[in-house]
N, C-alpha and C positions, 0 to 999 in steps of 0.2 A: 749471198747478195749483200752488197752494203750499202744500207738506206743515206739517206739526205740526213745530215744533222740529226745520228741517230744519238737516246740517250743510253749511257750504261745505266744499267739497274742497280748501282752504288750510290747513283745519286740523289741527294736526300730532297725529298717533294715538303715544303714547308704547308703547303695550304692545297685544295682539293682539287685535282684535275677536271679541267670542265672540258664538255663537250659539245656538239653540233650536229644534228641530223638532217640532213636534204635527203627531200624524197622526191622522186621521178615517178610516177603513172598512174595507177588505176587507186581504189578505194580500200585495196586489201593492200597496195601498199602504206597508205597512210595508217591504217591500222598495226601493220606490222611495225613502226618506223614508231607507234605508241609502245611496243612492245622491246624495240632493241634499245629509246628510250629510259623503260623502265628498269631491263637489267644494267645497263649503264649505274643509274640512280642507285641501284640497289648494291652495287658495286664499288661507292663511294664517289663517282665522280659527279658533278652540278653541272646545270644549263648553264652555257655562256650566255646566251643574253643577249647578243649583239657583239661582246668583246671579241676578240680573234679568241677562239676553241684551243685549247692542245690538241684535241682530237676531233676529227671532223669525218663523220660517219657519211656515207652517197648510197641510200636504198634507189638501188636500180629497176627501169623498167627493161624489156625486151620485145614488146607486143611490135614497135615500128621503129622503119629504119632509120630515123636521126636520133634513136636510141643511142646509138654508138658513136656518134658523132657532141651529143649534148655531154654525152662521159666523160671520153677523152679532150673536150675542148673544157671542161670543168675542172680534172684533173692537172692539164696543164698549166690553168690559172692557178692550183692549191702550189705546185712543184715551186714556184719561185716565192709565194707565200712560206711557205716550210724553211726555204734557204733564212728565211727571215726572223723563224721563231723557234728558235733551241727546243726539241726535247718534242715538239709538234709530230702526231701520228695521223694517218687517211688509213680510214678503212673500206671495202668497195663492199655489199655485200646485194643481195637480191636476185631477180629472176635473170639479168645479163652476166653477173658474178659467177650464179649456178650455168649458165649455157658457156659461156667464154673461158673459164677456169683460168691457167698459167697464162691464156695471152694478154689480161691483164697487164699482171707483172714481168712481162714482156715489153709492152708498148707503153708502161708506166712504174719503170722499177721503184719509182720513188714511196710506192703504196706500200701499207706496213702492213696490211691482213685484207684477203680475200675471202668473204665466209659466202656461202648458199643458202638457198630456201629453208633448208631442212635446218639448220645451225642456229638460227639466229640469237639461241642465250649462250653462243659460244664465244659472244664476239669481248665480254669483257676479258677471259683467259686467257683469246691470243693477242689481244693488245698487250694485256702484260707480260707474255711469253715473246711479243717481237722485241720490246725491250728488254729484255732481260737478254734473251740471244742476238741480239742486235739486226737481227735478217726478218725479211718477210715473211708472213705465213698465209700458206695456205689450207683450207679446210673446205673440201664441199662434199657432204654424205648424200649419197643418191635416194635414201629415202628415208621418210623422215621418223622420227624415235622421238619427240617429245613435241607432243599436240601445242602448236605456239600460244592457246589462251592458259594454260599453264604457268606460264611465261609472267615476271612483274611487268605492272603496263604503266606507265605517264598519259594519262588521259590529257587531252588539249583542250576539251572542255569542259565546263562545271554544269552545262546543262543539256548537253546529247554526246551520246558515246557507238564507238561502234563495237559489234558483236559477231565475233565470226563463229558459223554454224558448221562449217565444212572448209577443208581444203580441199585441190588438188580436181582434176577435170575428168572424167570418163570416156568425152566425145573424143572424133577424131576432127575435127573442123580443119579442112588442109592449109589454111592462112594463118591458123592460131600454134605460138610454140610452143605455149601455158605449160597444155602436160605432157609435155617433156622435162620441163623444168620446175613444176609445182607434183608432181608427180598423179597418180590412179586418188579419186576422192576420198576421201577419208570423214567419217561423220563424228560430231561429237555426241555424247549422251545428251538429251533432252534434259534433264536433269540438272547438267551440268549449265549447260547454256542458260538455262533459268534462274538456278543461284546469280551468273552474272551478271545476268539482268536485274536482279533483286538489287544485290550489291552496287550498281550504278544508283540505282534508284535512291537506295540506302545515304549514297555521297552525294546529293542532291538533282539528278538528271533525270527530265522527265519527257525524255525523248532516246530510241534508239534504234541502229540501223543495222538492220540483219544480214551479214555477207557469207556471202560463197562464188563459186566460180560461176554451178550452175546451184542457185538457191536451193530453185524451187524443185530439184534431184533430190532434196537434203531425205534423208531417210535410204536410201537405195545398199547401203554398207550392210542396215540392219533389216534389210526387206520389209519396209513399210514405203508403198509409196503413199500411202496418205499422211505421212508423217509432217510435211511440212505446213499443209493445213490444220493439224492439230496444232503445232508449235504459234502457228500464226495466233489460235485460239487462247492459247495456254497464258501467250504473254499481254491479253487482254484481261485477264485477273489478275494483274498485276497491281496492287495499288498504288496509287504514286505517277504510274506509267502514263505518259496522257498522248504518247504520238510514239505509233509503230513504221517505220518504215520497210524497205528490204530492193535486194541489187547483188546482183541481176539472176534473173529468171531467163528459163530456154524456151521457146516458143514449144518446141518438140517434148518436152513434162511439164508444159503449163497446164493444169487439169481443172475440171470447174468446182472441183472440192473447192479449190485455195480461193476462185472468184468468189465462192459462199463465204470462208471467211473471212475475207478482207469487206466482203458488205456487211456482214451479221456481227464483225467485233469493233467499236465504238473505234476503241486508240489506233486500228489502223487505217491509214491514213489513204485517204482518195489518189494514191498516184501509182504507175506501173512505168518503169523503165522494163523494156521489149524490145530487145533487137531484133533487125530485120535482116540486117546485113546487104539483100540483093530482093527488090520485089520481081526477078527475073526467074521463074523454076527451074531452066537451063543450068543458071550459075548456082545456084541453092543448090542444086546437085551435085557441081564441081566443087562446091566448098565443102559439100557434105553437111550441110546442114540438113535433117529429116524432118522438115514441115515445107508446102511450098505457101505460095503466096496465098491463097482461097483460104489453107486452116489458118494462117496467121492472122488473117481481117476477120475471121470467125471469130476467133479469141477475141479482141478488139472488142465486133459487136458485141458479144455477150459479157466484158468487164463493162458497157457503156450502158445494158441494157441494166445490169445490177447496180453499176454504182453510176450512175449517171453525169456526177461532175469528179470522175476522174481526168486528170492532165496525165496523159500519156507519151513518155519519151522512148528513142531510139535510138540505135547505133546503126551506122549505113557503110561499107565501103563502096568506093568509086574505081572501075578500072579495072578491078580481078581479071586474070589472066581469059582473055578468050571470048571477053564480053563485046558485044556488038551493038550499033547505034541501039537497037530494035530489045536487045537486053536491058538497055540503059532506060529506054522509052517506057519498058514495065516497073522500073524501078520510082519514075515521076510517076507511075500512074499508080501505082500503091502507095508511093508518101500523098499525094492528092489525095486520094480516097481514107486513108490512114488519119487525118488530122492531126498530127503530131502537135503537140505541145513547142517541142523542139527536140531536135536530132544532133548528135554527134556524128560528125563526117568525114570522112575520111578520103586519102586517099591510098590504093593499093602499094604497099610496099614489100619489095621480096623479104623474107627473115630466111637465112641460110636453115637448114635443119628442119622445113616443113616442106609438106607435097606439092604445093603450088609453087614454091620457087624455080623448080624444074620444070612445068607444064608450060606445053608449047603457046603461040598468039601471043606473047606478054603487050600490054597495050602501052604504046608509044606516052611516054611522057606528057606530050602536047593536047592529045587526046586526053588523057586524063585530068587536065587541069581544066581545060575546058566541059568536059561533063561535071566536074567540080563546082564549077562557077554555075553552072543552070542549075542542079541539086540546090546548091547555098542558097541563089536566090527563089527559089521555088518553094524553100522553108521557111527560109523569111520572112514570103506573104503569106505563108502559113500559120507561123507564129504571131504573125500581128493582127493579123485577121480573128484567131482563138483567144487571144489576149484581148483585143475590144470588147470583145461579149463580157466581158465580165464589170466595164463599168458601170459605176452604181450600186455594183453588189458590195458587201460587207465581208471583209475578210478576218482572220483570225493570226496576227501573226507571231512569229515565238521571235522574239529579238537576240538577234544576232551580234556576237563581238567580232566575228573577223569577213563579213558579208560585204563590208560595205561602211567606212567611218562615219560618226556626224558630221553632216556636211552644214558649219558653220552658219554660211551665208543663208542655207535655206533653212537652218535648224529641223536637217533633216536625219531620220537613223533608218534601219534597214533590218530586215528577217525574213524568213521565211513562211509562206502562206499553210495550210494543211492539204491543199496541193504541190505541192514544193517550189511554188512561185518565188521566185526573188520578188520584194516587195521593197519599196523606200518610201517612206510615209512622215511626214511633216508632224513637229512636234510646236503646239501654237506656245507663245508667250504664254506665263503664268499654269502651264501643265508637267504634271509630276513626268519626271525624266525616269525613263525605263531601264531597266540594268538589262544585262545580255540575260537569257533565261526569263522574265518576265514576256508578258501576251497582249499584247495589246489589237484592241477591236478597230478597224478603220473602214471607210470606205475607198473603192478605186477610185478612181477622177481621170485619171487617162492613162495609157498605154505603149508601151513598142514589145520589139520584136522579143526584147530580154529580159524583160523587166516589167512591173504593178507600181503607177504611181498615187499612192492614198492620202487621207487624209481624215483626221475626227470628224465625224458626223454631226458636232454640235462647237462647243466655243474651246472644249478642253479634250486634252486628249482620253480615252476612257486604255487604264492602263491596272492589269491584273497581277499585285504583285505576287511572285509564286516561290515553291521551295528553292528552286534552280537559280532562282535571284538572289536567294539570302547565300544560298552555296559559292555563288559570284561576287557578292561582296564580302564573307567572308575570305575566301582568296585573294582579294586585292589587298583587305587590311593586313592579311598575313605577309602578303609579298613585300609590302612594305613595311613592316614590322611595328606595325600599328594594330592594338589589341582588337583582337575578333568581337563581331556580335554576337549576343547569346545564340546559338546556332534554333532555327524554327525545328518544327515537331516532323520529324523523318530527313532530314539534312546533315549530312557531317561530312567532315574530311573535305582538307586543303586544297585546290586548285594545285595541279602535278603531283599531286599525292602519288605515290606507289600502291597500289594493289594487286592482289592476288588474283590473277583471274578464275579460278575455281576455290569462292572463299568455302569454310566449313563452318564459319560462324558470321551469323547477320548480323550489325547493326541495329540494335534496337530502332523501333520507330517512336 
């Protein structure tokens, strides 16, 4: 196949190939998308920045159908980009990469390397294998041989990281194409996962997000199922650590171990994402999903009963094949009863290669948008209704660099609450300005559906400078090549730094 302005591998590179990562979908891919990052880095090529990339990486999603559509109309934009910049490579790789293989490079010969789930530190040897051969390649191993936190990572930020405990999915969920394409789960050592946790801690972050397909399964590889309420435990003696979170949990292995320790371990954090998908049992059984609506509001009461100001979110689809007004009516009446914090919503999309694509009833388009639009605004008044209770009260928030800019006029900044509230809170004249990774205390003052609007409680704002802050300006003087501060007492390492993710030697504190 002969690419777009491809380069021979005679020709001499004077200064260091940069590159570009887009990522399309869920939370495991933005972690992965730190990781194909890192081996890049580790590989000699640099972040572009904003410049036009030589190479421009597209971690795919597959989970819905304008998957394919967001690709290929992305693709087409890079195609006449390429005709433009000599020696320019696209690489496709992720969970649509792993399901679509060749038709890719099919429907977009102009792509230089197709890699899968299982590959991803493969992706710097076939970029320099498609140059040097001049032809595309492709790679996708159907299971995987090198556990991805293994893998160098480019952390995004200097003060929360994410942490994956598991790959790959056990359930059959008939809607979901996961594992077909993430493959049977796969657990890491507890051990291992905790060094990395250390190690973030180590580079100044003092937040972190535990992932898996289904979390809270984690242990099932090694027959513990109380494993991942220990883990939850484990990384409560962590020093340094001050906010645990974790995403996503299966209704069907949520067990009340893990509600004891998410109440009994300080650093984790009051919030539970819980999908419901359908509060309908008809369609819960058509999805296959094994809990119905009664055990999922049990769980619920009893996280609400131990931890009391938990904010609780969901995932919902709308429209599943077969579902009737009366299906739908159960679904308002569990997010009703449910209090959701806020819900991710959906609507039903066939993905070729699952059960449901084939089952008969598929529900008319029209229909779907319109139970869409009643769900939407049904959580709406949900979320703003759960949001006003909180004015008055005092929050704690970790300030964020990419949440939300200062907003100028209002001299306002933005972070997150310890319930994972989006928060934007007014910084008054003459108070010390917060770096990302610093806490600051505020009270709410009012409300919507998305969002905590706060404010200092007194004339100034009351603002906790922390490790996670010095690791952030550290990083900015380095980026600019302006000498670092003396690094504080358990803080080190550069903002994009490369690390190892299973270090064998800690960081002094």
């Amino acid at each position: 196949m002969t690419l777009l302005d491809s380069s021979p591998a005679s020709e001499a590179v004077e200064r260091p190939r940069t590159y570009e990562v887009r990522t399309f979908g869920c939370q495991m891919n933005v972690h992965d998308s730190e990781r194909l990052s890192g081996s890049l880095e580790a590989a000699g090529y640099v972040r572009a920045d904003g410049a036009p990339a030589d190479v421009v990486v597209i971690n795919t999603c597959a989970v819905r159908e304008n998957a394919d559509n967001k690709l290929y109309g992305t693709l087409g934009h890079l195609a006449s980009t390429k005709r433009e910049h000599d020696g320019m490579q696209i690489a496709v790789g992720g969970c649509l990469a792993q399901k679509d293989k060749s038709v890719i490079l099919d429907k977009a010969p102009w792509v230089d390397v197709v890699f899968g789930t299982h590959n991803m530190g493969s992706l710097p040897a076939l970029l320099e294998r498609a140059r040097h051969n001049g032809e595309a390649q492709l790679e996708i191993l159907e299971s995987l041989e090198i556990f991805p936190s293994t893998l160098p990572t480019r952390r995004e930020s200097t003060y929360s990281g994410w942490v994956s405990i598991s790959v790959g999915c056990n359930n059959t969920c008939t809607f979901c194409i996961v594992p077909s394409l993430r493959g049977k789960e796969k657990d890491r050592r507890p051990g291992d996962i905790l060094s990395e946790i250390e190690l973030l801690v180590d580079d100044g972050a003092i937040e972190v997000t535990l992932l898996g397909q289904n979390v809270n399964s984690y242990g099932v590889e090694f027959g513990d199922r109380l494993a991942f309420g220990k883990l939850l435990r484990a990384a409560g003696g962590i020093d340094g650590l001050e906010r645990v979170r974790f995403t996503s949990p299966h209704p069907a292995a949520f067990t009340d171990d893990v509600i004891d320790a998410m109440a009994e371990t300080p650093n984790v954090m009051p919030q539970l994402h819980m999908p419901l998908q359908s509060g309908s049992d008809r369609i819960l059984k058509a999805m296959r999903r094994s809990y119905r609506s009664e055990k999922f509001l049990g769980i619920l009461d009893r996280v609400r009963e131990r931890i009391p100001n938990a904010a609780i979110t969901t995932d919902i689809i709308v429209g599943f094949p077969g579902e009737t007004e009366e299906d739908f009516a159960e679904t308002l009446r569990v997010v009703e009863q449910a209090r959701f914090v806020s819900a991710y919503t959906f609507q039903y999309s066939i993905r070729p290669g699952t059960p449901a694509a084939t089952l008969p009833d598929q529900v008319p388009k029209e229909v779907v948008q319109e139970r869409y639009e009643r769900l939407t605004e049904l959580q709406e008044r949900i979320s703003g209704e759960e949001n006003a209770k909180l004015v008055g009260t005092a929050v704690e928030v970790l300030v964020a660099a990419g949440e939300g800019r200062r907003d100028g006029a209002n001299a306002r900044m933005s972070g997150r609450s310890e319930d994972g509230r989006l928060v934007h809170f007014d910084v008054p004249a003459g108070s010390e300005i917060p770096r990302p990774g610093d806490v600051v205390s505020v009270v709410v003052t009012r409300t919507a559906p998305h969002f905590l609007i706060a404010a200092p409680s007194g004339d100034t704002l009351q603002v906790r400078r922390t490790r996670a802050g010095h690791a952030f300006d550290r990083a900015e003087a380095e980026s600019c090549a302006i000498p670092a501060h003396a690094p504080a007492s358990g803080a080190s390492g550069p903002r994009g730094a490369v690390n190892i993710g299973l270090p064998s030697l800690r960081q002094p504190r």
